[in-house]
PDB file of N, CA, C and O in Angstrom:
ATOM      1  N   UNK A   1       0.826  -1.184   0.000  1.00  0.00           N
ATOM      2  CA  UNK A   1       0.000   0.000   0.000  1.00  0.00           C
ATOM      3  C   UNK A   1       0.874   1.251   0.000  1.00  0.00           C
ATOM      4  O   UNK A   1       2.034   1.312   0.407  1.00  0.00           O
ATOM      5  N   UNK A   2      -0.038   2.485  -0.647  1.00  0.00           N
ATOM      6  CA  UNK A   2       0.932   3.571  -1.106  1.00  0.00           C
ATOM      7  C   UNK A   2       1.177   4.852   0.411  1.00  0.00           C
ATOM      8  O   UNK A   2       0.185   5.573   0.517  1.00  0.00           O
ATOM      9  N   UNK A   3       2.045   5.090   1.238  1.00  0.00           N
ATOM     10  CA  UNK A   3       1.893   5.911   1.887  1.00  0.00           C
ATOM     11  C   UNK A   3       1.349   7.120   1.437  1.00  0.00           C
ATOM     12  O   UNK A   3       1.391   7.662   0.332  1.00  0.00           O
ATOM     13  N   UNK A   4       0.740   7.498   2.680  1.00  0.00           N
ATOM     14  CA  UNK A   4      -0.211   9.320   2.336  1.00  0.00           C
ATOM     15  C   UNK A   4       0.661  10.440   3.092  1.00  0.00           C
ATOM     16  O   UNK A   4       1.280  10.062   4.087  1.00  0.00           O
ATOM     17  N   UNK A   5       0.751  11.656   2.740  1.00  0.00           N
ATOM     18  CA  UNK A   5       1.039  12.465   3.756  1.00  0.00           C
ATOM     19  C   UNK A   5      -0.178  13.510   3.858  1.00  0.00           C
ATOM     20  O   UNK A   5      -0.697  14.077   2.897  1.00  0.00           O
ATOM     21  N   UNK A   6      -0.615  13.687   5.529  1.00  0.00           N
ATOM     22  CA  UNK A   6      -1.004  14.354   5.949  1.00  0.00           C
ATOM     23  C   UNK A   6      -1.395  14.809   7.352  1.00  0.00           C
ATOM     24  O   UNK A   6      -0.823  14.356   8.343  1.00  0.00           O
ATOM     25  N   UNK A   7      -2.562  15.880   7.439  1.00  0.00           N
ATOM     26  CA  UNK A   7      -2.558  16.607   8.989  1.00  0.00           C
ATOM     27  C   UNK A   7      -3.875  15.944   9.381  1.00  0.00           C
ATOM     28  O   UNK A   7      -4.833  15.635   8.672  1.00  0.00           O
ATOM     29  N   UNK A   8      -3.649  15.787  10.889  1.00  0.00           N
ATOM     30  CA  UNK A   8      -4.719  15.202  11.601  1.00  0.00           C
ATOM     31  C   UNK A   8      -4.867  16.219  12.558  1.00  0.00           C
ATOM     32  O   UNK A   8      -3.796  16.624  13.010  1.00  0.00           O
ATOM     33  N   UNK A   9      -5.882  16.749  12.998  1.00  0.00           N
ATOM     34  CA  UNK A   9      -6.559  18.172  13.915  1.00  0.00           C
ATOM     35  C   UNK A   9      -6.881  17.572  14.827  1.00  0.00           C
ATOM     36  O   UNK A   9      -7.413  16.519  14.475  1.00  0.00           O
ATOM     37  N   UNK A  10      -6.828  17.718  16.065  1.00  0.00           N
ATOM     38  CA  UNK A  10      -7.776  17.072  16.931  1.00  0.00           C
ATOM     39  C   UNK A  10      -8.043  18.388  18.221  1.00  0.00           C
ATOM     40  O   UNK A  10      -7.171  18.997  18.841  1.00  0.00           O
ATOM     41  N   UNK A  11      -9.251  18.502  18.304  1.00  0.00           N
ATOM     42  CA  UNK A  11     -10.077  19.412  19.145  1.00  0.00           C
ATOM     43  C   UNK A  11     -10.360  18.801  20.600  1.00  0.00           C
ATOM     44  O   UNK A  11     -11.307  18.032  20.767  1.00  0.00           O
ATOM     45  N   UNK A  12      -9.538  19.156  21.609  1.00  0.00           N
ATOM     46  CA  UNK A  12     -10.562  19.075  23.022  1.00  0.00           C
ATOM     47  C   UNK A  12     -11.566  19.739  23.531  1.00  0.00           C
ATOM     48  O   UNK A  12     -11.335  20.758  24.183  1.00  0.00           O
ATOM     49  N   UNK A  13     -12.431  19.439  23.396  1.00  0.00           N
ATOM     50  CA  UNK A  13     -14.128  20.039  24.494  1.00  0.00           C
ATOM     51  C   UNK A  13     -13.805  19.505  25.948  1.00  0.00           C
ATOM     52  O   UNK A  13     -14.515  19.916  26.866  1.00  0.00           O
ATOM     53  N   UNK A  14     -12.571  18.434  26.273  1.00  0.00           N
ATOM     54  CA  UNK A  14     -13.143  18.102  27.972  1.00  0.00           C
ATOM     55  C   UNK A  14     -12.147  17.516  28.050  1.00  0.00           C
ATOM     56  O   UNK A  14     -11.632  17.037  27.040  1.00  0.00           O
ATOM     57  N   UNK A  15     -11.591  17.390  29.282  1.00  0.00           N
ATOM     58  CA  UNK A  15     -10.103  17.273  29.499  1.00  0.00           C
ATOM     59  C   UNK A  15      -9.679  15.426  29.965  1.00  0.00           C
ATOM     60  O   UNK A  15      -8.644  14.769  30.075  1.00  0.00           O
ATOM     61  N   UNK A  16     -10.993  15.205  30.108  1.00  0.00           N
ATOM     62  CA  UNK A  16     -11.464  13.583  30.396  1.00  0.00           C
ATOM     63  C   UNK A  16     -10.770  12.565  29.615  1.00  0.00           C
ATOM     64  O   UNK A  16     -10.916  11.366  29.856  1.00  0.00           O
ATOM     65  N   UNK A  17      -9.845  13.111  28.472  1.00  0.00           N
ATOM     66  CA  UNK A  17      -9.225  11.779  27.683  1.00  0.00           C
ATOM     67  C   UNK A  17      -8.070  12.234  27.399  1.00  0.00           C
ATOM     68  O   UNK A  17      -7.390  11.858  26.444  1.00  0.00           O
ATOM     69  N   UNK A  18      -7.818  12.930  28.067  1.00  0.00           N
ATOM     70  CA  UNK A  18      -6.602  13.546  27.599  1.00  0.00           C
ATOM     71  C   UNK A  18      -5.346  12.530  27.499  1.00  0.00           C
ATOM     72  O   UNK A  18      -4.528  12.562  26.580  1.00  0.00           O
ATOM     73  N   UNK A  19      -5.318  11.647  28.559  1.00  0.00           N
ATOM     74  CA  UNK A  19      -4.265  10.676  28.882  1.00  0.00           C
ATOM     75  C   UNK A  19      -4.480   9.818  27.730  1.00  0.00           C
ATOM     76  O   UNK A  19      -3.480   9.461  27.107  1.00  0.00           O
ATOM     77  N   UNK A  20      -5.803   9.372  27.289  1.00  0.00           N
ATOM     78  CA  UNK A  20      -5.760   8.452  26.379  1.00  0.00           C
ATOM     79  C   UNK A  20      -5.303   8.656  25.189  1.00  0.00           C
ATOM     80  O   UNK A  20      -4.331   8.007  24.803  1.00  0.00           O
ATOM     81  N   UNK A  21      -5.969   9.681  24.304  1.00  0.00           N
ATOM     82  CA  UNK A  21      -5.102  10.757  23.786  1.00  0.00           C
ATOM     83  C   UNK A  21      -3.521  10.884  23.251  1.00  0.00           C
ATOM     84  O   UNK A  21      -3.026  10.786  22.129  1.00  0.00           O
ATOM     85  N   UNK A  22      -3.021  11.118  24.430  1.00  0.00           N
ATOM     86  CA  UNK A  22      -1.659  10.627  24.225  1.00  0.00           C
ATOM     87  C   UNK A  22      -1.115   9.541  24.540  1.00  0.00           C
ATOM     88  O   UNK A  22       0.091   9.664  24.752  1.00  0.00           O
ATOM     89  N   UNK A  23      -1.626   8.252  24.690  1.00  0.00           N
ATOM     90  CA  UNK A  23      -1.204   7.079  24.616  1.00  0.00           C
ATOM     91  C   UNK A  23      -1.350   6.307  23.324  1.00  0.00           C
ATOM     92  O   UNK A  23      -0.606   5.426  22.894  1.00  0.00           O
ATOM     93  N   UNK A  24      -2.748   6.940  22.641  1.00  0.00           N
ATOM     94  CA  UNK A  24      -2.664   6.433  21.570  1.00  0.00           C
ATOM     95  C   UNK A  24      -1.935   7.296  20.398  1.00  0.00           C
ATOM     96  O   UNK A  24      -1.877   6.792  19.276  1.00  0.00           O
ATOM     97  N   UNK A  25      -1.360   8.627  20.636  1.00  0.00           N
ATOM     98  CA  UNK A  25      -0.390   9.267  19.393  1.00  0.00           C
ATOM     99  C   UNK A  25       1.012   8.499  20.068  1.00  0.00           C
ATOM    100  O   UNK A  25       1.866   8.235  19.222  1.00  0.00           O
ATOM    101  N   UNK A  26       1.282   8.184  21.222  1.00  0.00           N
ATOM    102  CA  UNK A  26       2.427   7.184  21.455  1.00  0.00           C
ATOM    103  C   UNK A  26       2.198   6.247  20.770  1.00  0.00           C
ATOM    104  O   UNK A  26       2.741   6.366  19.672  1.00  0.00           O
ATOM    105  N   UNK A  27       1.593   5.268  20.898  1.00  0.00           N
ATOM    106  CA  UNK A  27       1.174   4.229  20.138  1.00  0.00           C
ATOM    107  C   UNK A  27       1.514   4.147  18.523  1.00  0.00           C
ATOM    108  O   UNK A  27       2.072   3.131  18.109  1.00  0.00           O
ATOM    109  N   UNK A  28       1.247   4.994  17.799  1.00  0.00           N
ATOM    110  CA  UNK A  28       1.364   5.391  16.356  1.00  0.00           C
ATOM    111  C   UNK A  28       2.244   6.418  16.198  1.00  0.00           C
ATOM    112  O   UNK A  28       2.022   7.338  15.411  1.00  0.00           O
ATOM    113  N   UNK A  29       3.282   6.341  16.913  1.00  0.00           N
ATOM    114  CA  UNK A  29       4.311   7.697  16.853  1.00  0.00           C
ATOM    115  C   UNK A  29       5.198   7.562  15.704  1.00  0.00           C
ATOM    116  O   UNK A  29       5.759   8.474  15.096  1.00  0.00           O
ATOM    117  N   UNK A  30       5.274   5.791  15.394  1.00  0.00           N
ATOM    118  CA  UNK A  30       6.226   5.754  13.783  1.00  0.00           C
ATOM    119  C   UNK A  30       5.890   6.582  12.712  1.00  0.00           C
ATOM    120  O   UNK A  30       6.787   7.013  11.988  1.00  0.00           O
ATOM    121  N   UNK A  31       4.548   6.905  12.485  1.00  0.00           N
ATOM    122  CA  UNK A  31       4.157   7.414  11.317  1.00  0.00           C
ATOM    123  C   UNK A  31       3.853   9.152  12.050  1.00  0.00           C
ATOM    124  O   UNK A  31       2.907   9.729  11.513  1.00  0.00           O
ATOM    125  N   UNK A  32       4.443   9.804  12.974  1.00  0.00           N
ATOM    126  CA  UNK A  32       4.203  11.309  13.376  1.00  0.00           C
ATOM    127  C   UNK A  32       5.348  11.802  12.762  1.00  0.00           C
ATOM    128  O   UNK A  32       6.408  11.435  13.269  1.00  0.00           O
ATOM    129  N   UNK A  33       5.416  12.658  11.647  1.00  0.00           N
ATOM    130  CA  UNK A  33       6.647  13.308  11.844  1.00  0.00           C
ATOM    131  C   UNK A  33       6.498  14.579  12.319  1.00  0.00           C
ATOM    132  O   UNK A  33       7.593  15.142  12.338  1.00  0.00           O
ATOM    133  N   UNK A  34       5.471  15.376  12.772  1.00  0.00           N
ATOM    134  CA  UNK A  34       5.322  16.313  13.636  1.00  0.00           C
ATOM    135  C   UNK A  34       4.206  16.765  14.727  1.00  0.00           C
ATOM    136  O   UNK A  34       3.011  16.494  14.610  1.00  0.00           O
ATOM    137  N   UNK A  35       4.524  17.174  15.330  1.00  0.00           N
ATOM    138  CA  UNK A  35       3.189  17.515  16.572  1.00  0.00           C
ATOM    139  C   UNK A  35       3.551  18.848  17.165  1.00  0.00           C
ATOM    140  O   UNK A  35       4.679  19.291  17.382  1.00  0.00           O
ATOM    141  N   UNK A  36       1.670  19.740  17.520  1.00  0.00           N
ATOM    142  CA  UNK A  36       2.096  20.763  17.769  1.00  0.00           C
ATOM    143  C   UNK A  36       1.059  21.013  18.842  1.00  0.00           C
ATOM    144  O   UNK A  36       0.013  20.841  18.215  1.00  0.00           O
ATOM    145  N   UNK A  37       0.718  21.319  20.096  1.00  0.00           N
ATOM    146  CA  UNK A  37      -0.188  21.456  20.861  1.00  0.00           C
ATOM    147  C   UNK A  37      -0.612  22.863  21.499  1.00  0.00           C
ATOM    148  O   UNK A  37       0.257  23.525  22.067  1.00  0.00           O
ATOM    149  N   UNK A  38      -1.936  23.338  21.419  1.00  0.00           N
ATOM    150  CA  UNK A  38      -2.319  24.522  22.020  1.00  0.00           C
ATOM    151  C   UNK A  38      -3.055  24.578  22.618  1.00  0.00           C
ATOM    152  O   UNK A  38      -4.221  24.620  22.225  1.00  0.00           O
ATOM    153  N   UNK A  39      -2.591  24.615  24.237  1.00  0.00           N
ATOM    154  CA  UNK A  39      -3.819  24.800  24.967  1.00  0.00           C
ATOM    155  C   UNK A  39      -4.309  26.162  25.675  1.00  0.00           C
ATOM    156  O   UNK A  39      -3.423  26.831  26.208  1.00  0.00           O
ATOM    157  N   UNK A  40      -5.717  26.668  25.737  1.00  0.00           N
ATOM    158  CA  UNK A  40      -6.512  27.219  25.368  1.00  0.00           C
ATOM    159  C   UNK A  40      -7.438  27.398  26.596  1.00  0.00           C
ATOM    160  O   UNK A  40      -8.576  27.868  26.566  1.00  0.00           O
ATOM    161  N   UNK A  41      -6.470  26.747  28.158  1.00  0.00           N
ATOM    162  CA  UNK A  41      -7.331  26.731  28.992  1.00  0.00           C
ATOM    163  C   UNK A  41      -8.596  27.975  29.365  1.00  0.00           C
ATOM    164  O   UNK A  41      -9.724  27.618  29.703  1.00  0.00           O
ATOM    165  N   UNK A  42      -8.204  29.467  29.243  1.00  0.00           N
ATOM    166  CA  UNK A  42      -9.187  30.427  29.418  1.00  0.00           C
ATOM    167  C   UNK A  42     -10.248  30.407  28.610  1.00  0.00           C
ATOM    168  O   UNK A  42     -11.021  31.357  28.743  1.00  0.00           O
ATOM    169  N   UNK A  43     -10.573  29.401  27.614  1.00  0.00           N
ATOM    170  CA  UNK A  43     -11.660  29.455  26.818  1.00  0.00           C
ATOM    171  C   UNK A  43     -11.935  27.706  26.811  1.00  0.00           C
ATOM    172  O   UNK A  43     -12.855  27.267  26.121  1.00  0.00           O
ATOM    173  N   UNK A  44     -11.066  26.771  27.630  1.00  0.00           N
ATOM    174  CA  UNK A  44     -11.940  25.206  27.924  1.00  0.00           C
ATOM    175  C   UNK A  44     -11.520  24.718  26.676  1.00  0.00           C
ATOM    176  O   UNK A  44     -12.475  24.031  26.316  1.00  0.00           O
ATOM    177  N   UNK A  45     -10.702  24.664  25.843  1.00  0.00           N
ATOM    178  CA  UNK A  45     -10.524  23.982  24.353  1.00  0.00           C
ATOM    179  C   UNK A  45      -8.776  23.972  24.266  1.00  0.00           C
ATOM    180  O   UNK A  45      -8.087  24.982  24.411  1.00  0.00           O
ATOM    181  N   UNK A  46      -8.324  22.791  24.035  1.00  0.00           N
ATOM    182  CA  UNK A  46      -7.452  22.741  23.584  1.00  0.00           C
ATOM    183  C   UNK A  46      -7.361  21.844  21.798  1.00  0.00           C
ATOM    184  O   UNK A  46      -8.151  20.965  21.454  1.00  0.00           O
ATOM    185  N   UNK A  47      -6.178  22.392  20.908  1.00  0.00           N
ATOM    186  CA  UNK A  47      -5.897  21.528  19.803  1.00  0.00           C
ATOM    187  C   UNK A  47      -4.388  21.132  20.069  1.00  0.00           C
ATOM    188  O   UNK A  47      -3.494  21.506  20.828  1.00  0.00           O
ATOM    189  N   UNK A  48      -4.560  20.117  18.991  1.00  0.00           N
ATOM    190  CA  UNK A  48      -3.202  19.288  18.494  1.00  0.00           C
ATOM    191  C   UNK A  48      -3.432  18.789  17.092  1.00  0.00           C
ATOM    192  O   UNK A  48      -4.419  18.268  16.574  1.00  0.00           O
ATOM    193  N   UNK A  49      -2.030  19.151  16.542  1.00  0.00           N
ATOM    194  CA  UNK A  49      -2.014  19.214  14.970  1.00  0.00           C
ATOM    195  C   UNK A  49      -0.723  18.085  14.874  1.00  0.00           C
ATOM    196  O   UNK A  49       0.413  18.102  15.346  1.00  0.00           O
ATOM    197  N   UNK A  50      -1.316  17.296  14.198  1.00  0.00           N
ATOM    198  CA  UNK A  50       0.240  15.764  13.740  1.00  0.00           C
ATOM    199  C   UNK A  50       0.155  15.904  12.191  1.00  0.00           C
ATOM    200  O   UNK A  50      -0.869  15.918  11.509  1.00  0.00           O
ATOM    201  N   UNK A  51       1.311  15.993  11.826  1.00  0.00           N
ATOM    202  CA  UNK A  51       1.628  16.071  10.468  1.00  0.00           C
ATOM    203  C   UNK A  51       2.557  14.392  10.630  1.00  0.00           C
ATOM    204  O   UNK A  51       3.518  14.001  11.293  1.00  0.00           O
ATOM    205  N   UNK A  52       1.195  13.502   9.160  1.00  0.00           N
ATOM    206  CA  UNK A  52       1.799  11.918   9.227  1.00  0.00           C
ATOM    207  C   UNK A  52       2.528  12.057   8.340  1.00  0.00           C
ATOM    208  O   UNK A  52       2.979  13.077   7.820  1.00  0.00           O
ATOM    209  N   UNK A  53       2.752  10.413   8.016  1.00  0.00           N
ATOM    210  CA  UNK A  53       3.026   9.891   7.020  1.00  0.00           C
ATOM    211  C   UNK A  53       2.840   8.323   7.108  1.00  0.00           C
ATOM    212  O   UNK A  53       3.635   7.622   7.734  1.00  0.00           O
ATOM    213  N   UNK A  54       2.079   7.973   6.646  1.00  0.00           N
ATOM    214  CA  UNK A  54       1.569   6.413   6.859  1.00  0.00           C
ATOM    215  C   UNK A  54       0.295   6.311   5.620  1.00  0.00           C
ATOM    216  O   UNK A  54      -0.412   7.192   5.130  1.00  0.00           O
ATOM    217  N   UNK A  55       0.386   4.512   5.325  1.00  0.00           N
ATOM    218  CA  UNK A  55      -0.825   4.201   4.711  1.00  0.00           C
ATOM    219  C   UNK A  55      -2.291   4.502   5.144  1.00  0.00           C
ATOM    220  O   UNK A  55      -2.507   4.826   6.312  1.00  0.00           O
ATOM    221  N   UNK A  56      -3.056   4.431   4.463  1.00  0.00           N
ATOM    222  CA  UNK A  56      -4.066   4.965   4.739  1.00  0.00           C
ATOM    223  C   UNK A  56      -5.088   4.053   5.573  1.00  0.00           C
ATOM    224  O   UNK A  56      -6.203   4.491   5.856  1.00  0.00           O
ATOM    225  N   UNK A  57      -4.788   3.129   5.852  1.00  0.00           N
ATOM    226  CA  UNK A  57      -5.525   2.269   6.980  1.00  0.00           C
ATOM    227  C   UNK A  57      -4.857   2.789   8.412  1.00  0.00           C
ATOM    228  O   UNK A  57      -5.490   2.946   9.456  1.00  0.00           O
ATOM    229  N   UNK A  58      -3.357   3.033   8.214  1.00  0.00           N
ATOM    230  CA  UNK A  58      -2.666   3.253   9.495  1.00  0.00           C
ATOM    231  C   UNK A  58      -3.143   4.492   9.699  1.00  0.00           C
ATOM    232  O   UNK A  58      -3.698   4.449  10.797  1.00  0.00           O
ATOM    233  N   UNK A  59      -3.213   5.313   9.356  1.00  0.00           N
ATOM    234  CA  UNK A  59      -4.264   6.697   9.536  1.00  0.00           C
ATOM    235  C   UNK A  59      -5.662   6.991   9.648  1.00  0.00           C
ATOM    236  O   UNK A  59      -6.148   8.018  10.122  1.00  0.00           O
ATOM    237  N   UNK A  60      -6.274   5.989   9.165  1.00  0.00           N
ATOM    238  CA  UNK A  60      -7.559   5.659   9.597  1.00  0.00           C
ATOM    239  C   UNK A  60      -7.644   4.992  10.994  1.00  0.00           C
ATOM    240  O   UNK A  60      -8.385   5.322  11.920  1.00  0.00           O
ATOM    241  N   UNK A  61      -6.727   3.976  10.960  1.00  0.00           N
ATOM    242  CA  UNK A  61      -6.788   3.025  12.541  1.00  0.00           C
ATOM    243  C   UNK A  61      -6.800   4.320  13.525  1.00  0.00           C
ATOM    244  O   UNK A  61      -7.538   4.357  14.510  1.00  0.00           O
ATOM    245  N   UNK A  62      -5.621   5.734  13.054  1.00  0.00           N
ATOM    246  CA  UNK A  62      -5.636   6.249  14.380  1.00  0.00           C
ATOM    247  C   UNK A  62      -7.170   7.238  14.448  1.00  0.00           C
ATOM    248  O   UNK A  62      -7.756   7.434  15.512  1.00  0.00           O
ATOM    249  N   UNK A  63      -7.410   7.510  13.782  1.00  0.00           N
ATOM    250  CA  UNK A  63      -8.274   8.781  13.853  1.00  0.00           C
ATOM    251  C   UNK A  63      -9.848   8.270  14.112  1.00  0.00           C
ATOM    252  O   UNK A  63     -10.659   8.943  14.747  1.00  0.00           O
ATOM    253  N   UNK A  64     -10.113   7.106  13.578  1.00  0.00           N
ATOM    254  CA  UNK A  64     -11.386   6.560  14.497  1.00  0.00           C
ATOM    255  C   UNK A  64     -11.371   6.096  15.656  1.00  0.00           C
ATOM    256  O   UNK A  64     -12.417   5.938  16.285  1.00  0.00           O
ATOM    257  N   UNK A  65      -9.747   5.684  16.325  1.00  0.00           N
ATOM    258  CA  UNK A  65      -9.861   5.350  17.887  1.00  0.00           C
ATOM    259  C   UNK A  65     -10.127   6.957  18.487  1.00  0.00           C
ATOM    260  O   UNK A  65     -10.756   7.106  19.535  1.00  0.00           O
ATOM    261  N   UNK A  66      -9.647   8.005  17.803  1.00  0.00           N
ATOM    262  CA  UNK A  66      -9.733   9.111  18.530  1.00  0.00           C
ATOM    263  C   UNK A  66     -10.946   9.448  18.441  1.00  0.00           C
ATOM    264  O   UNK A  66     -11.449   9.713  19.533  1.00  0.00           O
ATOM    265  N   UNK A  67     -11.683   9.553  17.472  1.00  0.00           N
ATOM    266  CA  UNK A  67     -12.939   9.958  17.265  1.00  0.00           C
ATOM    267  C   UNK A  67     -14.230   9.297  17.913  1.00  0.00           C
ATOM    268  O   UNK A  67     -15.371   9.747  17.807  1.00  0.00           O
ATOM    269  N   UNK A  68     -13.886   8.249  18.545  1.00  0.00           N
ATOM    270  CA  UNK A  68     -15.040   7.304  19.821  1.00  0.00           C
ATOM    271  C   UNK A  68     -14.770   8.179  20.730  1.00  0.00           C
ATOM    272  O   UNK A  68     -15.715   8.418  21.482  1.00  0.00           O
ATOM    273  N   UNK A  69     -13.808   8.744  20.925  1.00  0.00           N
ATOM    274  CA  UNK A  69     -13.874   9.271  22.471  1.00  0.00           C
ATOM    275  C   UNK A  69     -14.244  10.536  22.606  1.00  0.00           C
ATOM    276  O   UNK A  69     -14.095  11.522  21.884  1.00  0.00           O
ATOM    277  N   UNK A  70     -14.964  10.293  24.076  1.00  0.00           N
ATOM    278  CA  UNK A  70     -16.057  11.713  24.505  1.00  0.00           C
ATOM    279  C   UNK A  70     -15.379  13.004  24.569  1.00  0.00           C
ATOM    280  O   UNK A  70     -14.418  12.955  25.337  1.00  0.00           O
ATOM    281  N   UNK A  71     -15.510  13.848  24.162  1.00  0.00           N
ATOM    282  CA  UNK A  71     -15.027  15.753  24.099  1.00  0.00           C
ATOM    283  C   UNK A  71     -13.905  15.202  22.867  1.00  0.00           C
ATOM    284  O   UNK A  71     -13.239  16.146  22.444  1.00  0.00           O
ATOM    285  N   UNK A  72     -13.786  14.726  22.635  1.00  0.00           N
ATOM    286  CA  UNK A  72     -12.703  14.986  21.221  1.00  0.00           C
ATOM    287  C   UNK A  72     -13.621  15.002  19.638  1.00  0.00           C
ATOM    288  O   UNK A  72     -14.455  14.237  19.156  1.00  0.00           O
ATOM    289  N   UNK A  73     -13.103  16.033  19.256  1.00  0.00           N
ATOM    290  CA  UNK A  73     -13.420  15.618  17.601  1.00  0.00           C
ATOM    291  C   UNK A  73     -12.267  15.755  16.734  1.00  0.00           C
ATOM    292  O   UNK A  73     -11.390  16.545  17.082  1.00  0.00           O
ATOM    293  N   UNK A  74     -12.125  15.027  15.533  1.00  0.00           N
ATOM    294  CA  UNK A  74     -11.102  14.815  15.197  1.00  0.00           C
ATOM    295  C   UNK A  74     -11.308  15.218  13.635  1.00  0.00           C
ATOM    296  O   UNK A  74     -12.408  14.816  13.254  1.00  0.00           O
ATOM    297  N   UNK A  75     -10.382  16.074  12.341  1.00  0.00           N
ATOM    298  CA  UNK A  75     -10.865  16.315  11.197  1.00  0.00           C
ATOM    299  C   UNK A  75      -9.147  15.633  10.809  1.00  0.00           C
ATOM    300  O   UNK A  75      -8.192  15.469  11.569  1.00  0.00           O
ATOM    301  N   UNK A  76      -9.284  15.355   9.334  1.00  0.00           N
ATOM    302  CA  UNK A  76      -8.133  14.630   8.833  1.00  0.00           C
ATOM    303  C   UNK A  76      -7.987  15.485   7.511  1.00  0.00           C
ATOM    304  O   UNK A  76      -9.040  16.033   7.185  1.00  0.00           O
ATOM    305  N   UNK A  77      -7.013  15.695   6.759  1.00  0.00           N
ATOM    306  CA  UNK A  77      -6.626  15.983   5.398  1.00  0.00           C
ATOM    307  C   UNK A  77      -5.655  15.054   4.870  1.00  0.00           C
ATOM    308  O   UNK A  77      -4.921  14.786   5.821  1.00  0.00           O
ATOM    309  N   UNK A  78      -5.294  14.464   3.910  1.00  0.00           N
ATOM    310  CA  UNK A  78      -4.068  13.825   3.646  1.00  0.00           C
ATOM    311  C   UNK A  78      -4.373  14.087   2.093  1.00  0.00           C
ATOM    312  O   UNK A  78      -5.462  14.348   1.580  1.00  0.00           O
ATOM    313  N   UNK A  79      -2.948  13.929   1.402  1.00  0.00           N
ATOM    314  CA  UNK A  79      -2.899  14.151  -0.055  1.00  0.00           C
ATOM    315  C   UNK A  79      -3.452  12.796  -0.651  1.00  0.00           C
ATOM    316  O   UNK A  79      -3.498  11.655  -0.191  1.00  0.00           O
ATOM    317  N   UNK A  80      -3.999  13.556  -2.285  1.00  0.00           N
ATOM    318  CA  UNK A  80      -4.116  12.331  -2.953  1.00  0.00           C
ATOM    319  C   UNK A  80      -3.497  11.254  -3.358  1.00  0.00           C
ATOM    320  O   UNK A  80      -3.955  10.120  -3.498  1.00  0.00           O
ATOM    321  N   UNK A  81      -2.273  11.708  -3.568  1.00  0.00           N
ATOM    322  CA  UNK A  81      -1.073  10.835  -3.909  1.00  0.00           C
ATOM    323  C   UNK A  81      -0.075  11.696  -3.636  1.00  0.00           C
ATOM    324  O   UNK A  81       0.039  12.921  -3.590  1.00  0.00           O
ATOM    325  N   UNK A  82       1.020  10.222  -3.368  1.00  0.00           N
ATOM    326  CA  UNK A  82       2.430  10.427  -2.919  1.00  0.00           C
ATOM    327  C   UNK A  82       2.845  11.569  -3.751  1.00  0.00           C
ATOM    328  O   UNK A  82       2.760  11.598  -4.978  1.00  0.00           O
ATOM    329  N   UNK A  83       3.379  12.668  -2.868  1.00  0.00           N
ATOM    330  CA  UNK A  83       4.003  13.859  -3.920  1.00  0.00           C
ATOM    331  C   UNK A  83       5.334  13.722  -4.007  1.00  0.00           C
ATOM    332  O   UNK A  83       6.101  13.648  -3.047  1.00  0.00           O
ATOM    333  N   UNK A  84       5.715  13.674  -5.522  1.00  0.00           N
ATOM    334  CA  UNK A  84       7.204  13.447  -6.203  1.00  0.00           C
ATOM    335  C   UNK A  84       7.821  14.969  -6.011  1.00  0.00           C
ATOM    336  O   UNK A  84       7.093  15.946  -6.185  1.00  0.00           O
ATOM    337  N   UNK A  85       9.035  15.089  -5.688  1.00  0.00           N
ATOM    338  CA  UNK A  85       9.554  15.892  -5.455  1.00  0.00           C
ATOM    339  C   UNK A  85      10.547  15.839  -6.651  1.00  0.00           C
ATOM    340  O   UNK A  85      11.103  14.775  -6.925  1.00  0.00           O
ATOM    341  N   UNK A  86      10.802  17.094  -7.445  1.00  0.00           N
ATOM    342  CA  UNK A  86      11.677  16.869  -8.420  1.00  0.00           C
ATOM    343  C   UNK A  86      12.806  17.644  -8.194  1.00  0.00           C
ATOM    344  O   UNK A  86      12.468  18.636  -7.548  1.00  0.00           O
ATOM    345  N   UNK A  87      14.104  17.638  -8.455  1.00  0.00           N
ATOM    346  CA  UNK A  87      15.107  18.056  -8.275  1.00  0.00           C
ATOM    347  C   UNK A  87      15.493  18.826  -9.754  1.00  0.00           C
ATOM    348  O   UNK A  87      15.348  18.589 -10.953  1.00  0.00           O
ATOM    349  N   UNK A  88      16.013  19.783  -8.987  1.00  0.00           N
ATOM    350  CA  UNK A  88      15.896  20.639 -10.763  1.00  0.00           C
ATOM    351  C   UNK A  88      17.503  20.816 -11.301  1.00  0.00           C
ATOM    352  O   UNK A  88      17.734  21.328 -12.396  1.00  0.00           O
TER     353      UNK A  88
END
């Protein structure tokens, strides 16, 4: 299968999973090549932004375990296809 690259968003409403959260971006940390977190306590919301790189089941596996859980919502982008980089 063809690797994808892309960003996974994830929104806190409630601070209740937070641990889980990051056990499961531990969990799938092979395919993170970046993470960026903002929390937002004076307004109750925090985000986190992971820039992947993984097949597209391995990016699916993560983003529907995140998306069962209560106060999180989770939005995904990834490219259509592998982008060739050309050297000029």
């Amino acid at each position: 299968m063809e690797k994808r690259l892309g960003i996974i968003a994830i929104v806190f409403t409630s601070k209740e999973n937070i641990v889980i959260v990051n056990d499961l971006i531990s969990d799938f940390s092979d395919m993170i090549i970046a993470r960026q977190g903002l929390p937002m306590p004076h307004k109750g919301i925090s985000f986190i932004s992971l820039v992947v790189e993984a097949e597209m089941n391995r990016i699916n596996s993560l983003t529907g375990q995140l998306g069962r859980l209560e106060g999180i919502e989770v939005k995904t982008i990834v490219t259509k296809e592998r982008p060739v980089i050309k050297e000029k």
